[in-house]
Each structure stands twice: as structure tokens, then as C-alpha cells.
C-alpha positions in Angstrom: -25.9 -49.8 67.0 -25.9 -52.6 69.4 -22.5 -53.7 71.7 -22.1 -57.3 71.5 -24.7 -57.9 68.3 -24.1 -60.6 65.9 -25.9 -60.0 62.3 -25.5 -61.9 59.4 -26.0 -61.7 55.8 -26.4 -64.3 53.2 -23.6 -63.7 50.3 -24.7 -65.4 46.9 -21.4 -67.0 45.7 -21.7 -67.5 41.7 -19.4 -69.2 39.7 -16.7 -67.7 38.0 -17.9 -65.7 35.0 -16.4 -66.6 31.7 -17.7 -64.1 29.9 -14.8 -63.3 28.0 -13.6 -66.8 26.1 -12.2 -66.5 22.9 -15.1 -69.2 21.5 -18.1 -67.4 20.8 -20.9 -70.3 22.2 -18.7 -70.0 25.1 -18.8 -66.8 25.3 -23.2 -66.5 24.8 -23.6 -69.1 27.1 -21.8 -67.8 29.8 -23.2 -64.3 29.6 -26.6 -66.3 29.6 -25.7 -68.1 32.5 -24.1 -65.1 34.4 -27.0 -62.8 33.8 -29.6 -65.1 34.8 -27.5 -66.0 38.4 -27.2 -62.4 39.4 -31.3 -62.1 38.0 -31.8 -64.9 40.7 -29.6 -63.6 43.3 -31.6 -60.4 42.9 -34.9 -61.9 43.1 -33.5 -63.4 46.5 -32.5 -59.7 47.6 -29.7 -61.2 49.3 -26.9 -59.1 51.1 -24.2 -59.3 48.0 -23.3 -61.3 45.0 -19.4 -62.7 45.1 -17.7 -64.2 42.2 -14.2 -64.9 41.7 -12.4 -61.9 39.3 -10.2 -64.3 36.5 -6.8 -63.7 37.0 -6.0 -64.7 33.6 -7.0 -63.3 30.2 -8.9 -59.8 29.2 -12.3 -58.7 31.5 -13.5 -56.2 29.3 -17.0 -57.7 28.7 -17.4 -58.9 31.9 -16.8 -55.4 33.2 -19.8 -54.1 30.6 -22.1 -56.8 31.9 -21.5 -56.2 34.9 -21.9 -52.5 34.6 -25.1 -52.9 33.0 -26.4 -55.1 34.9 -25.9 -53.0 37.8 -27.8 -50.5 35.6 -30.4 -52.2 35.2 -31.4 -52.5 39.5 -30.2 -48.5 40.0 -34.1 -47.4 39.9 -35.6 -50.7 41.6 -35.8 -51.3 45.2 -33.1 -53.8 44.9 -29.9 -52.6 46.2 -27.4 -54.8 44.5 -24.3 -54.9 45.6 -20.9 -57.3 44.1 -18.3 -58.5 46.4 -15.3 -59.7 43.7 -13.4 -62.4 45.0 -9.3 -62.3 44.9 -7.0 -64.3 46.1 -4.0 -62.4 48.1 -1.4 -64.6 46.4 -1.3 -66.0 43.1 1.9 -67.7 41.7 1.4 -66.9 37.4 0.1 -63.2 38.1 0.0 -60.9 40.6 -3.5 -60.5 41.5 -3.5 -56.5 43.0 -2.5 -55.3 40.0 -5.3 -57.4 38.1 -7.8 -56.1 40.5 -6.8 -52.6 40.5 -6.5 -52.8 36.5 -10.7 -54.3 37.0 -11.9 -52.0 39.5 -10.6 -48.8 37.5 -12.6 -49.8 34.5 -15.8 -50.3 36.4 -18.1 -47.1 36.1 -20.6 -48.0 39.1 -17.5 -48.5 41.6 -19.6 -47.7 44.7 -21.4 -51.3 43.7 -18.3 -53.2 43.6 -16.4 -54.5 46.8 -13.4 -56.7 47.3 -13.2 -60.2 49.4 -9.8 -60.7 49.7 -9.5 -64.4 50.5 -6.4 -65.6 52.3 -4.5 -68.8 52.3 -1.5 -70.2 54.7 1.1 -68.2 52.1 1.4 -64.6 52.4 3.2 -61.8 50.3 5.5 -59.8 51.1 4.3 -56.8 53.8 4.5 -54.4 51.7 2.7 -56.3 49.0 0.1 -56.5 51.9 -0.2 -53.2 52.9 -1.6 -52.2 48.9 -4.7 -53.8 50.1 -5.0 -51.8 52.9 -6.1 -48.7 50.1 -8.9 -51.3 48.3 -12.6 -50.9 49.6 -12.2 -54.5 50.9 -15.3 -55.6 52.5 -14.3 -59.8 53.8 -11.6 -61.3 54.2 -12.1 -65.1 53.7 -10.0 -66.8 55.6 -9.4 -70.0 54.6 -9.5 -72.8 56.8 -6.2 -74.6 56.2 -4.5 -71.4 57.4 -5.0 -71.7 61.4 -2.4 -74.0 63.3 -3.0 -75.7 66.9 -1.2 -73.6 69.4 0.7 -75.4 72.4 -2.4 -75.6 74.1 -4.7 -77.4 70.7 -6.3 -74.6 69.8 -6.4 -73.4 66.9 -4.9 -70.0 65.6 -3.3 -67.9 62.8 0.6 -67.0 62.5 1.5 -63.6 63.5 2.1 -62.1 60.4 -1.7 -63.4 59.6 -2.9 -62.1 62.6 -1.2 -58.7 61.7 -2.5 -58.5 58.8 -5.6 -59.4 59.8 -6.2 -56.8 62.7 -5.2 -54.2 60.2 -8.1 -55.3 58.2 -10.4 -55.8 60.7 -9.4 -52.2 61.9 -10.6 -50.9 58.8 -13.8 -52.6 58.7 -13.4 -55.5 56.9 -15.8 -58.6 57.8 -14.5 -62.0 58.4 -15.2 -65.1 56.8 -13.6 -68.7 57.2 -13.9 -71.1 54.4 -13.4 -74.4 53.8 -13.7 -78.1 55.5 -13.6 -78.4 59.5 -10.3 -79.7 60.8 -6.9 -77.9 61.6 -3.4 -79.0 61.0 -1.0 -79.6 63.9 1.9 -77.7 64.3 5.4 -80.0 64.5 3.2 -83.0 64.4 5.0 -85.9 64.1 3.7 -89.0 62.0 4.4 -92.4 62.7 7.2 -94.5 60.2 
């Protein structure tokens, strides 16, 4: 390993599968659609595939696709790897114990990785410190989350930054998302 090395890795981001609506067209399609993006994402051999786990509703056949599809690259020389995407706070459900209900249904689990993405709201520390036991692989920090300091610049609260280090500790990569700009702390605007 190199000191002081910056790599990157190109992360295909597919849409959200619905591979598990109630309307059967719905459902084909989707399936369709979802198969043929991780096909292409394949054909790239890019780093990882992330798509965003559905909070709401069952995941049963999108955990069979998605174990079978991961079936199908286990002899190839494609190493294919998912990165499911969750948001740490989610008002309607709570979204570790949809993950954890996900991830302990999945056969291949040594293919599957969480990106924990990361807003201005926190939970709760100890609601935090569940993550710390995942196999989280990014945090995606979202760009609305840093304040200006005193100084302009900008940076993250301290109970992000906590939470943060503790995740970077554990090897974690880190992302930030989302349009250029940063809010100002105590700004005033004009009447």
C-alpha cells in the first residue's frame, strides 16, 4: 500500500428496483429492467452496483434476483459486488431493522455491502452505534449536511463528525452527494 494514495472507483448507481409490486406488468418489467442494468453494469466491470433497498413493502423477490444474479457471475471473471443504499433516518420506518431483516435473507452476503447515506438529521447515538456492526462500505454524505464555520468554511456538526470518525475508523469510504453550495450557519436574511 501507498501513504498519501488517492484511488478511485466508479460505483454504478441503478435505480431503485421494484421488483416486488403487487401489479404483475409491474412487476415483469421491472425485473427486466433490473436484470438488464446490473447485465450492463457487469459488462462495464465497474467497482460495485448501488441501488437504494425500499423501505416500504416485502423484498422477497428482489432478494432471489439478486441472489441469482450474483449466481450467475460466481464462475466468470467478473467479481460483482452490490453496495445497498439506506438512508440512516427515515421518518415511516426505521430503516436498520429493514436492512438487517434484507441482509439476513440474502444467501451470497459476502457480495452485498451497505452505503449508509447521511443527511443533516441524525438518530439517536445509540440508534447510531447499530450501524457500527453492519459491513458498511460508504458513507454518503449528503451535501446539505455541512455548515460554514466562523471562519466560511465548510464543516459537519459534532455529533456528524463523531459518528463519522467512527466510521471512517472502521473502514468505511466517504462519499458527498448532492449539488455544490453550503448553508450558512445563523445567517440572517434581509426583511
Amino acid at each position: 500500500g501507498c501513504v498519501g494514495c488517492v484511488w478511485f472507483c466508479v460505483v454504478a448507481n441503478i435505480s431503485q428496483p421494484n421488483v416486488d409490486s403487487d401489479v404483475e406488468s409491474t412487476r415483469l418489467e421491472n425485473q427486466k429492467s433490473f436484470i438488464q442494468d446490473i447485465s450492463w453494469a457487469s459488462f462495464l466491470n465497474v467497482y460495485c452496483i448501488m441501488f437504494e433497498l425500499p423501505l416500504h413493502g416485502d423484498v422477497v423477490n428482489l432478494v432471489r434476483l439478486l441472489d441469482n444474479q450474483i449466481d450467475v457471475y460466481v464462475n466468470s471473471a467478473v467479481l460483482i459486488q452490490f453496495w445497498i443504499l439506506v438512508p440512516i433516518i427515515n421518518l415511516k420506518t426505521d430503516p436498520w431493522k429493514k436492512w438487517t431483516k434484507f441482509i439476513s435473507s440474502i444467501r451470497n452476503i459476502n457480495r452485498i455491502k451497505l452505503a449508509l447515506e447521511v443527511g443533516p438529521e441524525l438518530p439517536s447515538k445509540e440508534e447510531l452505534d447499530r450501524w457500527l456492526g453492519e459491513p458498511v462500505a460508504a458513507i454518503i454524505i449528503q451535501s446539505k449536511t455541512f455548515i460554514t464555520n466562523k471562519k466560511g468554511y465548510p464543516v459537519l456538526s459534532k455529533p456528524h463528525q463523531e459518528f463519522i470518525k467512527k466510521m471512517f475508523n472502521i473502514g468505511c469510504q466517504i462519499v458527498i452527494s448532492g449539488q455544490l453550495g453550503i448553508k450558512q450557519q445563523n445567517q440572517t436574511h434581509p426583511t
